[in-house]
C-alpha positions as CSV (number, residue, x, y, z in Angstrom):
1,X,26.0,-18.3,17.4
2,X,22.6,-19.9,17.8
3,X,23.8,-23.6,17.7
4,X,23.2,-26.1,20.4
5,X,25.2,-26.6,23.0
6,X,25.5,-29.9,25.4
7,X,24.4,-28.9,28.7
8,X,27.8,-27.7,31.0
9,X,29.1,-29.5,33.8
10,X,28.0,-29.8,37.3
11,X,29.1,-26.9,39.7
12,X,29.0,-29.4,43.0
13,X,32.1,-29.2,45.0
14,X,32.9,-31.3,48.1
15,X,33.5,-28.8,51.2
16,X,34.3,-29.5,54.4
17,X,32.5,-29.1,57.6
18,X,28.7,-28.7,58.5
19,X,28.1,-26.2,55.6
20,X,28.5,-29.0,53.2
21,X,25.4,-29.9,52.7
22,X,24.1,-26.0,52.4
23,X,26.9,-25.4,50.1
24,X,26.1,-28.8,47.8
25,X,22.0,-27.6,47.5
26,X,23.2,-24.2,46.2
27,X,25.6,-25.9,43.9
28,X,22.9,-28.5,42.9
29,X,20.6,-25.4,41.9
30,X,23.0,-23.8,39.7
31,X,23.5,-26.9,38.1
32,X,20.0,-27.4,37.0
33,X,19.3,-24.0,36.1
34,X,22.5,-23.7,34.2
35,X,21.5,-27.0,32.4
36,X,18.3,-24.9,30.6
37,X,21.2,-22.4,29.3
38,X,21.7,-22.7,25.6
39,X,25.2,-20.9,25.8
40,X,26.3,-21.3,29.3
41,X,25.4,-18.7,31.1
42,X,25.3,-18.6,34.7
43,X,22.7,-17.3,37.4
44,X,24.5,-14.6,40.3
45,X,24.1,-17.1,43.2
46,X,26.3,-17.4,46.2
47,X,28.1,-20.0,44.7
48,X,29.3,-18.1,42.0
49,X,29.5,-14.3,44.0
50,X,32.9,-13.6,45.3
51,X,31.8,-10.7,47.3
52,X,32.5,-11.3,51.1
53,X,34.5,-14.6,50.8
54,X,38.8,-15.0,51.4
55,X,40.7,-16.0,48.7
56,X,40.8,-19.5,49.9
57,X,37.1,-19.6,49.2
58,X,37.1,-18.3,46.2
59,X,39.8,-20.0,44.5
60,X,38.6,-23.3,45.4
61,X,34.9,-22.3,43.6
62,X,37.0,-20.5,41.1
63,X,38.9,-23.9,40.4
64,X,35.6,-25.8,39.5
65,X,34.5,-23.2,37.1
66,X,37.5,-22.2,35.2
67,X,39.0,-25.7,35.8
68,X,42.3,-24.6,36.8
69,X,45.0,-24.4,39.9
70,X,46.7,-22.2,39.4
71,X,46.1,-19.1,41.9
72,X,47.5,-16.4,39.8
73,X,45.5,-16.8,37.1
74,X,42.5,-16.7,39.0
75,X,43.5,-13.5,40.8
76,X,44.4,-12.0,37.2
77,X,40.9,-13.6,35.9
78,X,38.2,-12.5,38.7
79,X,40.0,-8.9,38.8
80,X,37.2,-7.4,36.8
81,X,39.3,-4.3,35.3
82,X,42.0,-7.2,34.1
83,X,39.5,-9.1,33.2
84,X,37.6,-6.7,31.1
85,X,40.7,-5.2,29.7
86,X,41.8,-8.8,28.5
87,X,38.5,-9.5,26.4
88,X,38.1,-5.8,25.1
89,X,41.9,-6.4,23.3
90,X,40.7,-10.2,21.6
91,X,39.8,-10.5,18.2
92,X,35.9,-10.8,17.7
93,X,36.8,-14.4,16.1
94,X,38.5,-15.3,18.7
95,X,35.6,-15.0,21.4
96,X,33.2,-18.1,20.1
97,X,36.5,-20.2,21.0
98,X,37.1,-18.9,23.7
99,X,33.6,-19.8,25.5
100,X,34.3,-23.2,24.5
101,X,37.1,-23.6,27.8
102,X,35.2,-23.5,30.8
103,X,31.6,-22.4,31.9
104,X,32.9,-19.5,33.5
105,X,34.7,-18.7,30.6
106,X,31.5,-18.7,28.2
107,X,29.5,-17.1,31.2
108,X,32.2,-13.8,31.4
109,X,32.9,-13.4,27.3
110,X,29.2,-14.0,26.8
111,X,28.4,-10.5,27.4
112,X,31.2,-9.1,25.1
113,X,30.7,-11.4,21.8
114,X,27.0,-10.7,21.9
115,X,27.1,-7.2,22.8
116,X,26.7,-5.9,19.1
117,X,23.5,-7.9,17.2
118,X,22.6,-8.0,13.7
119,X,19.2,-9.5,12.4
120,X,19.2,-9.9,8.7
121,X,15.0,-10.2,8.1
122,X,14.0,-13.0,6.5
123,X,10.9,-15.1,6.7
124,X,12.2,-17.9,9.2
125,X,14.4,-14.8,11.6
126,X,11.4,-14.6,14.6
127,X,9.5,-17.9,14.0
128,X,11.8,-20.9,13.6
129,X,11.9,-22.3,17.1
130,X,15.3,-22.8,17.1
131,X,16.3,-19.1,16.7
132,X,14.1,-17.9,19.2
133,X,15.3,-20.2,21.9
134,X,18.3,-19.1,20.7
135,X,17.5,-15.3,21.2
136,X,15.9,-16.3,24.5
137,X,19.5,-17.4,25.5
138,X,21.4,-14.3,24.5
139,X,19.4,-11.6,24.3
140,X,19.6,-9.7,27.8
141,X,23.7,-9.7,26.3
142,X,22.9,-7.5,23.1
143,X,23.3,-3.4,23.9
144,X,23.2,-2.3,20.3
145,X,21.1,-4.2,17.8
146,X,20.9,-3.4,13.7
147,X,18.0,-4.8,12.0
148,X,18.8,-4.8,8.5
149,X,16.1,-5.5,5.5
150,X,17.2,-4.5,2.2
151,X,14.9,-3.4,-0.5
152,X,15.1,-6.3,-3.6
153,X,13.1,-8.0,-5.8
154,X,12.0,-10.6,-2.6
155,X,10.4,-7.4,-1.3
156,X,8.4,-6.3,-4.4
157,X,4.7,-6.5,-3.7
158,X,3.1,-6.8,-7.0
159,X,-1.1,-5.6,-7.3
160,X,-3.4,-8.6,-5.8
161,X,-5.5,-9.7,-8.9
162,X,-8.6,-11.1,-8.6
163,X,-8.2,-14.6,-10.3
164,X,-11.9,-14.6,-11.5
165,X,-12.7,-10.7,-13.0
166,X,-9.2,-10.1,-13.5
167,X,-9.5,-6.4,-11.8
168,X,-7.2,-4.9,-9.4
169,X,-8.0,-5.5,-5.8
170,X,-7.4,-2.7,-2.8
171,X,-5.8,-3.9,0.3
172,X,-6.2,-2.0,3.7
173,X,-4.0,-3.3,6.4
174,X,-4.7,-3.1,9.8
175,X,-2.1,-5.2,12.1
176,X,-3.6,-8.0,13.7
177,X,-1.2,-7.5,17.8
178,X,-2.3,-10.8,18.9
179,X,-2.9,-14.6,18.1
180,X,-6.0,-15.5,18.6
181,X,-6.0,-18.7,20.2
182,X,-6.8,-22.4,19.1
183,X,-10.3,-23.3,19.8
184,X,-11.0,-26.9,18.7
185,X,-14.1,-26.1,16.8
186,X,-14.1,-22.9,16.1
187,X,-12.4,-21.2,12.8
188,X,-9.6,-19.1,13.2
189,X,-10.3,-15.4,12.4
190,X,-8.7,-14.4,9.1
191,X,-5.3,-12.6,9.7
192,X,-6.3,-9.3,6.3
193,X,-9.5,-8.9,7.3
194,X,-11.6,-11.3,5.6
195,X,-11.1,-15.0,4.3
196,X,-11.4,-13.7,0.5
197,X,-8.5,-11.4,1.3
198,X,-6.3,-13.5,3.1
199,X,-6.4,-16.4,0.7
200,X,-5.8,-13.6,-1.9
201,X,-2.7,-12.8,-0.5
202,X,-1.7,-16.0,0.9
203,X,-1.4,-17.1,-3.0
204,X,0.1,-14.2,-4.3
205,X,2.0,-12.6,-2.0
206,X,5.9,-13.8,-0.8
207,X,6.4,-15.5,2.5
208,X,8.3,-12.4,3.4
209,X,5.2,-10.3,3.6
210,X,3.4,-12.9,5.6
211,X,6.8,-12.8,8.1
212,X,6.6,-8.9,8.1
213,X,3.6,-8.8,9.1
214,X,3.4,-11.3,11.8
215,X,3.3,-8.8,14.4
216,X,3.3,-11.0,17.5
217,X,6.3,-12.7,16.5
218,X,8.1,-8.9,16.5
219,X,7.1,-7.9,20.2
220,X,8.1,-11.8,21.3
221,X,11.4,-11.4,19.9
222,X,12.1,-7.7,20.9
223,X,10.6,-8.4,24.6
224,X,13.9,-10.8,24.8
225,X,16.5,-7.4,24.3
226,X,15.6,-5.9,27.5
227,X,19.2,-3.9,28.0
228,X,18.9,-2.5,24.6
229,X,20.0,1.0,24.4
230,X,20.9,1.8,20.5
231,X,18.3,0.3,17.9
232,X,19.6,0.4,14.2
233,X,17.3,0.6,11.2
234,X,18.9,-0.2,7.8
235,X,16.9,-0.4,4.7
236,X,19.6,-0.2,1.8
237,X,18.6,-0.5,-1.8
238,X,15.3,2.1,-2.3
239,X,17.2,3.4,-5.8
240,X,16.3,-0.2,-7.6
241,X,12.6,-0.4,-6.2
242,X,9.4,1.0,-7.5
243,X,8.4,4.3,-6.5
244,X,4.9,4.8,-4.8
245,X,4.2,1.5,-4.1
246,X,4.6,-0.3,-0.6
247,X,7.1,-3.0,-0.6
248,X,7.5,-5.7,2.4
249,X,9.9,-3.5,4.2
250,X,7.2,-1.3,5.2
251,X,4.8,-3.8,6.9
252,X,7.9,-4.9,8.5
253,X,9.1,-1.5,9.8
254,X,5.2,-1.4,11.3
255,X,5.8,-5.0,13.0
256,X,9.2,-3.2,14.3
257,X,7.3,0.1,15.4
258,X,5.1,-1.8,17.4
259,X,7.5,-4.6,19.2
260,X,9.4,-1.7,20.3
261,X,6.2,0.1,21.7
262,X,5.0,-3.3,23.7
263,X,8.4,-4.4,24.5
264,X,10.0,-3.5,27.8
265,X,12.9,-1.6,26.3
266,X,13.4,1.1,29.4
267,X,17.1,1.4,28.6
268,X,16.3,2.5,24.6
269,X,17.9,5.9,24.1
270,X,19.6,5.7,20.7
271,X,18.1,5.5,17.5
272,X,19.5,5.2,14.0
273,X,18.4,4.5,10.6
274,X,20.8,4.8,7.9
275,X,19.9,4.2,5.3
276,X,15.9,4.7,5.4
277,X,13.6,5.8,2.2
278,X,11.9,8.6,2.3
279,X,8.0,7.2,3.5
280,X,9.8,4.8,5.8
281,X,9.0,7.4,8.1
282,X,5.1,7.3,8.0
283,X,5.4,3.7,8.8
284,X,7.8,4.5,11.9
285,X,5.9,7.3,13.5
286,X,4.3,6.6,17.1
287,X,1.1,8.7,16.3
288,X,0.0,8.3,12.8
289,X,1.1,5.4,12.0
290,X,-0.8,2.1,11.4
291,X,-1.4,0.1,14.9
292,X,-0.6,3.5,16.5
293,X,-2.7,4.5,20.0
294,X,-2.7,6.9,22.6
295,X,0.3,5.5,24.7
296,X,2.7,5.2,21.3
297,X,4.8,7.9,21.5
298,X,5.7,6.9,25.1
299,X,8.8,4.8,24.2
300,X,9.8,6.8,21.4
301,X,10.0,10.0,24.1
302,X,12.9,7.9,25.6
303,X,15.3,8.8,22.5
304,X,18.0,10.9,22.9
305,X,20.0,11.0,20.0
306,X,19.0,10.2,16.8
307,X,20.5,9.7,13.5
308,X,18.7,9.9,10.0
309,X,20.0,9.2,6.5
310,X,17.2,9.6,4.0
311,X,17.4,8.8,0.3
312,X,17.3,12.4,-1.4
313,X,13.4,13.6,-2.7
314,X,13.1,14.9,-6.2
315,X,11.5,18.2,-5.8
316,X,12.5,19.3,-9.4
317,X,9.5,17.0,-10.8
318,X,6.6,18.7,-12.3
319,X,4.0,15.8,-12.5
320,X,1.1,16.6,-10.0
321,X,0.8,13.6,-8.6
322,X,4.8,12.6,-8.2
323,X,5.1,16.4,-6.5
324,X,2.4,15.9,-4.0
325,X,3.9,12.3,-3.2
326,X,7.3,14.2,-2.4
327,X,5.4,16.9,-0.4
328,X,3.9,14.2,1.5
329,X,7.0,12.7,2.4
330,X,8.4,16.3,3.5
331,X,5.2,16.6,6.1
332,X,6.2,13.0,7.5
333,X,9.3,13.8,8.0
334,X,8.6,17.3,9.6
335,X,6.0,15.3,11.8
336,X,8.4,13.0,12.9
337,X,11.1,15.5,14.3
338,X,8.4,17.2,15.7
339,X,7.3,14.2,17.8
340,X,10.8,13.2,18.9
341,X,12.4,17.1,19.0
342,X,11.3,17.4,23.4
343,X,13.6,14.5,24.0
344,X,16.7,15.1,21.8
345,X,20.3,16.4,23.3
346,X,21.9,14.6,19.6
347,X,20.5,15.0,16.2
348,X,22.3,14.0,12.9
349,X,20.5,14.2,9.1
350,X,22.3,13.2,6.5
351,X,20.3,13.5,2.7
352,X,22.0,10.2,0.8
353,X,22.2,11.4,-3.0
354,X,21.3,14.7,-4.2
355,X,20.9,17.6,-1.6
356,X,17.3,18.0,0.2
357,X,16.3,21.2,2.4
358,X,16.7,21.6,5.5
359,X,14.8,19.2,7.9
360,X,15.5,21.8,10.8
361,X,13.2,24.4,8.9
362,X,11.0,23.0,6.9
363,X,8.0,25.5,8.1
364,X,10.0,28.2,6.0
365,X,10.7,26.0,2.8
366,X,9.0,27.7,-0.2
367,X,8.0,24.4,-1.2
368,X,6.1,23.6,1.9
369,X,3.9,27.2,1.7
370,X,0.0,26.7,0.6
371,X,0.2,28.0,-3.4
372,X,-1.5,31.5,-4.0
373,X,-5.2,29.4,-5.0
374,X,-5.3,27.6,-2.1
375,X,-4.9,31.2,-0.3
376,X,-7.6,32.2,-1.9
377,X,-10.0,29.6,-1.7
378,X,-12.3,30.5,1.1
379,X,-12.4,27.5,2.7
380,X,-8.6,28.0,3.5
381,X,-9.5,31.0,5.3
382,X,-8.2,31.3,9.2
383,X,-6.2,28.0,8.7
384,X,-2.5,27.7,9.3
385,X,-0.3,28.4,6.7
386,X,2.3,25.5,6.4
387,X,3.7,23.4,8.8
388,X,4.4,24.8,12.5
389,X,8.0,25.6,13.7
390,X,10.0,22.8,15.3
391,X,12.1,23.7,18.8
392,X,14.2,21.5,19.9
393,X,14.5,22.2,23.7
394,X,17.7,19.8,25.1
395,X,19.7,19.4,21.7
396,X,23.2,20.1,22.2
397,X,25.0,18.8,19.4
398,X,23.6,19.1,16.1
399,X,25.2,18.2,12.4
400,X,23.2,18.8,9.0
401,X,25.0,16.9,5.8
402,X,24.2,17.9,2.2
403,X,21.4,20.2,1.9
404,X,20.5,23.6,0.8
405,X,19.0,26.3,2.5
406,X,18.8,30.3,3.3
407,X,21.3,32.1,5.4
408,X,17.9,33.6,7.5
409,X,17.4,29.5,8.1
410,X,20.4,29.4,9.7
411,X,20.4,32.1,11.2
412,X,17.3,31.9,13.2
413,X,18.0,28.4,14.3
414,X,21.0,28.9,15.8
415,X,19.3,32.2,17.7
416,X,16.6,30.4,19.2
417,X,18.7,27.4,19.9
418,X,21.5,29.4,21.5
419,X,21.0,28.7,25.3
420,X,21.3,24.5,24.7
421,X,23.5,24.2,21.8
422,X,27.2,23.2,22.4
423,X,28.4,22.4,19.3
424,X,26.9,22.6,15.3
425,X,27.7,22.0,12.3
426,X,26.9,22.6,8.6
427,X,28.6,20.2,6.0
428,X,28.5,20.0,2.5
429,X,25.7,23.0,3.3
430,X,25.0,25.2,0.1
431,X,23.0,28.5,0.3
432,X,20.8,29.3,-1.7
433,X,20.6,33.1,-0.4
434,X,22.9,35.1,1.8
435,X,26.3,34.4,3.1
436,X,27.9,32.9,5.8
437,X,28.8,35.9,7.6
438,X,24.5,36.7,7.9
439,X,24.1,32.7,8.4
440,X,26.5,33.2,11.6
441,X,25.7,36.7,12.7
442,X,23.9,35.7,15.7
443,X,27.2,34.6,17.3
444,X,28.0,37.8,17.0
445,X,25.1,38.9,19.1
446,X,25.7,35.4,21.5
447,X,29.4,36.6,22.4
448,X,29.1,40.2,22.5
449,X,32.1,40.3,19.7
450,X,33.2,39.4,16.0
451,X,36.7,37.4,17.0
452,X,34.8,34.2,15.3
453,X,35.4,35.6,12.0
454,X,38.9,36.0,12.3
455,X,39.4,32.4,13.0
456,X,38.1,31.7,9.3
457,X,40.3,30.8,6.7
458,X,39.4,31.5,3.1
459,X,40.2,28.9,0.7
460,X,41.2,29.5,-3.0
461,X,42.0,26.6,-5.9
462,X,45.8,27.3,-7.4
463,X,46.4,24.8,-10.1
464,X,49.7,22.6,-10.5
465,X,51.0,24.5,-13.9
466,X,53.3,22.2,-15.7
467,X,55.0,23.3,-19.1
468,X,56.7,20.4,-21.5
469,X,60.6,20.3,-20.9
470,X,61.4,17.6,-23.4
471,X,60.0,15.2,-26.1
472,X,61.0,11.9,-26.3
473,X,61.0,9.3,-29.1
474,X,57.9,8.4,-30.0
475,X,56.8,11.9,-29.9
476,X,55.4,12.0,-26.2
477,X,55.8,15.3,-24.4
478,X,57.2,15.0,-21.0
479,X,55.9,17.5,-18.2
480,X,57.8,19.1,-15.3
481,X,57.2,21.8,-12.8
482,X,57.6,25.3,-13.7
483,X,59.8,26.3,-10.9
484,X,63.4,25.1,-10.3
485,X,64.4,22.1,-8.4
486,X,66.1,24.2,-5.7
487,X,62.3,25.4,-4.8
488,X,60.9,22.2,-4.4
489,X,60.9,21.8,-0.8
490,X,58.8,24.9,-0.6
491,X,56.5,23.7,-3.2
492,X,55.8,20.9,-1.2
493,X,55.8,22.4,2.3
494,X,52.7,24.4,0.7
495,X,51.0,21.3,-0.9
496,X,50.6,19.7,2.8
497,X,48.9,22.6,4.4
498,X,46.5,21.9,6.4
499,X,43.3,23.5,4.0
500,X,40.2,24.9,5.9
501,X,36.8,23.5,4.8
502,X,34.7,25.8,2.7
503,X,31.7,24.8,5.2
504,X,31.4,27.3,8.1
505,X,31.2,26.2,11.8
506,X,31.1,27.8,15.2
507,X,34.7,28.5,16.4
508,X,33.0,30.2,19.6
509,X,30.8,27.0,20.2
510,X,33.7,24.3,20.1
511,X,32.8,23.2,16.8
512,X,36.0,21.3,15.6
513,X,36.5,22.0,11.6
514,X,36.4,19.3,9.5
515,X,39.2,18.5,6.6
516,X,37.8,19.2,3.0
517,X,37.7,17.2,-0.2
518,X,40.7,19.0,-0.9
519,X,42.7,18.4,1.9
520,X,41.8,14.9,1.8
521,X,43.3,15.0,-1.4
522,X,46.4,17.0,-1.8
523,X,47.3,15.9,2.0
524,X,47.0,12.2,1.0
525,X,49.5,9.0,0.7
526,X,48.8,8.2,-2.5
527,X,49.2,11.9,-4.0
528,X,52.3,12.7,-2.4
529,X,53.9,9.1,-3.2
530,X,52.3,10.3,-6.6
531,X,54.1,13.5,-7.4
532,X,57.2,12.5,-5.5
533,X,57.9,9.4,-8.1
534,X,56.6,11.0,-11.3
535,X,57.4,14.7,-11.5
536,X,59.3,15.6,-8.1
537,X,61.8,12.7,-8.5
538,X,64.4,14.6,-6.1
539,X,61.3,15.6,-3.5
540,X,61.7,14.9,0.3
């Protein structure tokens, strides 16, 4: 993908009559500019349009850029709905080859191979020359771009020792937006702050730090995707790091923040980070965040859907200082939806492990309440108690994976959500208090009836009861089914019903249900191929 190219062929083309030498200039433009194009691409210039000209015209220009006669392959190839359809069905694999024919051909599949992007951080990704010329070259192509930095050992920033007492030093980071430029004569100012630090860190810190946090080199390489609509954030791996302690991820996730702020990403809408850790967020909010200002949040107001799966937060621990950590996080993350919640028509919240409360309601979380001494200490007197409500004005569509909460939680969000949401959904959703039936009571009130409920299926666990019908010779007891063979077809007609998920959704909203663990199960390949070649030898 970012390998060098020899520069394409000339477009010229002899023509006949007094536009010749109009009609050679053009041609002799697109050839030098195409000449600067790492992987072919070609400018829109009225050698290359087809709008307005015969077919004559345009099969002879045709010719010279795909290289061929033949007149029915070029009506088939500059049809764009044949054309389209033609690339959408090619393997991926097959694409690279493909823009190795012609320049026309690497101009048209360009758009389609680098469509979908994926930056694996490392300390060479934005500041080895080749790669960036190489981004420069394909980046107005990429529509959906997945920066991906797992958390391991490389990322592991150890405590900065001072090499002479021995003691611990503290680090503040403030991100340096530009490079200062060379003045012969004049020192450099230090990149942390001071020359002490820097050199500090410069000895025992890991390239990968110093790449993270080269900040410029971010907006440079992000100021290249400027038809990016969907920006993925994927930060795998937080179960084998140290807790508490920043890691090289996080300066880069601030270096990603802020490329994406001063980058001219108008078409951004989409935003996903699965996985993230729980205080990725406090690097990646627009307003409190480090390098943050007043004009922040101004990009980030362009997302409309968003999609969030957070490693779980242990709110079972009774250490002071772990709890508080975990708290922290909550507010971050309740801070966070609250900046992005005017814009959103999409949310999705996934909690990766163990379930988390609800992020919809986190102002009514026991947890997140002031205890009874803070209530009493006078200086907490005519503050707010506990985080402020979120609304989310424009969502539509909403889905909430693998939490716990109230039935009243519920219950109030969908009421004061009622006149934007389509469609919601609660998965893997225990309650801690209440039942469904007062979780979805409001669609009660919403419809003006109770026909919802009778849409609901309950769901009930029968065992497979097997009894021993013979012993062989080593003494192994042999199981069958307890009913006769005549009733098998029965048996099995009820073993591939269609089970309804325990999780309750909105029949009245359109919510389609989804197929359970069980159903997944008993409904599978593997378990009916199972039972039919072990115990139902004579099952259809």
């Amino acid at each position: 993908m970012y390998s060098q190219r020899p520069s394409p062929p000339s477009l010229k083309r002899s023509v006949s009559g007094d536009s010749q030498s109009s009609y050679a200039s053009q041609a002799t433009t697109v050839s030098r500019a195409s000449s600067k194009l790492l992987f072919g691409e070609i400018p829109l210039t009225p050698a290359t349009s087809i709008g307005g000209r015969s077919l004559r015209s345009n099969s002879s220009v045709c010719c010279n850029l795909v290289h061929t006669t033949n007149v029915d392959f070029l009506r088939f190839w500059m049809n764009d709905n044949c054309r389209e359809n033609l690339l959408a069905h090619l393997e991926e694999e097959d694409l690279p080859n493909l823009r190795l024919v012609c320049h026309d051909f690497s101009a048209r599949v360009a758009p389609h191979l680098f469509e979908y992007l994926t930056v694996t951080f490392k300390p060479s990704t934005f500041t080895k020359p080749a790669r960036m010329e190489a981004l420069s070259r394909i980046g107005y192509h990429v529509k959906t771009l997945t920066f991906h930095m797992p958390h391991d050992p490389n990322t592991f920033l150890p405590p900065i020792i001072d090499p002479i007492t021995g003691e611990e030093r503290q680090f503040i980071y403030e991100p340096q937006l530009q490079t200062a430029p060379h003045i012969p004569g004049k020192e450099q100012p230090p990149k942390y702050g001071t020359v002490e630090m820097t050199n500090l860190l410069i000895a025992q810190y890991p390239p990968l730090f110093h790449a993270a946090t080269n900040v410029p080199a971010f907006v440079a390489a992000f100021s290249e995707f400027i038809n990016l609509t969907h920006l993925k954030i994927s930060c795998p791996g937080y179960d084998y790091t140290p807790r508490y302690r920043r890691t090289a991820v996080d300066y880069a996730l601030i270096s990603l923040r802020i490329a994406v702020e001063r980058a001219p990403l108008f078409s951004l809408h989409t935003l996903s980070m699965v996985p993230i850790h729980p205080g990725g967020l406090l690097y990646l909010h627009p307003m409190s965040g480090f390098g943050s200002t007043q004009t922040s949040a101004r990009r980030w107001c362009q997302i409309r859907r968003l999609s969030i799966c957070m490693d779980a937060i242990d709110l079972s621990v009774t250490t002071p200082r772990v709890r508080a950590h975990n708290l922290e996080n909550l507010r971050t993350l309740h801070a966070y939806l609250r900046t992005l919640s005017r814009g959103l028509t999409r949310l999705f919240f996934r909690w990766k492990g163990a379930r988390g409360p609800s992020p919809l309601s986190l102002d009514r979380e026991p947890c997140m309440q002031p205890s009874p001494e803070d209530l009493m200490h006078p200086s907490m007197a005519g503050e707010v108690r506990g985080p402020r409500p979120i609304k989310f004005p424009r969502l539509r569509y909403m889905e909430l994976e693998n939490a716990v909460m109230d039935s009243a939680q519920i219950s109030d969000f969908i009421q004061k959500h009622r006149r934007s949401l389509v469609e919601f959904n609660f998965e893997d959703v225990k309650l801690r208090e209440g039942n469904w039936d007062e979780a979805l009571e409001p669609l009660t009130l919403i419809t003006g009836s109770d026909d919802w409920k009778r849409n609901q299926e309950e769901v009930m666990d029968v065992p497979i009861i097997l009894s021993p019908v013979e012993i062989v010779g080593d003494g192994t007891r042999v199981m069958g089914p307890l009913m006769e063979e005549e009733h098998h077809s029965h048996f099995s007609r009820w073993l591939m019903k269609s089970h309804a998920n325990k999780m309750a959704t909105s029949p009245v909203l359109g919510v389609p249900r989804r197929k359970g663990a069980k159903e997944t199960f008993l409904g599978s390949e593997h378990m009916r191929r199972f039972l039919r070649d072990t115990l139902f030898p004579n099952w259809k």
